[in-house]
Residue, then its C-alpha position, 0 to 999 in steps of 0.5 A: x689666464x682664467x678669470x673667475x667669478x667671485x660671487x658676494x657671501x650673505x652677511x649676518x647682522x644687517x640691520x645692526x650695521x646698517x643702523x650704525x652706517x646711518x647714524x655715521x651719516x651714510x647714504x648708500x649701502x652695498x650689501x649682498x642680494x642675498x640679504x635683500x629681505x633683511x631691509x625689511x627688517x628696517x625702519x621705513x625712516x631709515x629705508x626712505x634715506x639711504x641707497x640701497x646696492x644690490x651686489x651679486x659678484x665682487x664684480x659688481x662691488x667694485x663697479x658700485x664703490x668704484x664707479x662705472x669706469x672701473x675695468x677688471x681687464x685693467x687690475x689683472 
């Protein structure tokens, strides 16, 4: 069995969605490293109330929505 890693794309229109996730009262977000820089792009209001993940691999997605008990040998 090969398992590969699956590595998180760049989103485009992070702030908008992050503004939408906000005003739908969402606290924390998992968004791809790669889109770190966009957060300051932010309002400092909005940065200071939400979580922030930063996500390299799909891995590390479901780990963070999941929580830590999550085990990819479990899924495959």
């Amino acid at each position: 069995m090969t398992i590969a890693i699956q590595y998180v794309l760049p989103s485009s229109g992070v702030n908008q969605k992050v503004l939408a996730a906000a005003r739908a009262g969402l606290k924390t977000i998992i968004l791809p490293r790669h889109n770190e820089k966009d957060l300051d792009d932010l309002p400092e209001e909005v940065r200071e109330k939400m979580d922030f993940i930063l996500v390299d691999t799909t891995d590390e997605v479901l780990k963070a929505a999941l929580g830590e008990g999550f085990d990819r040998a479990v899924c495959d």
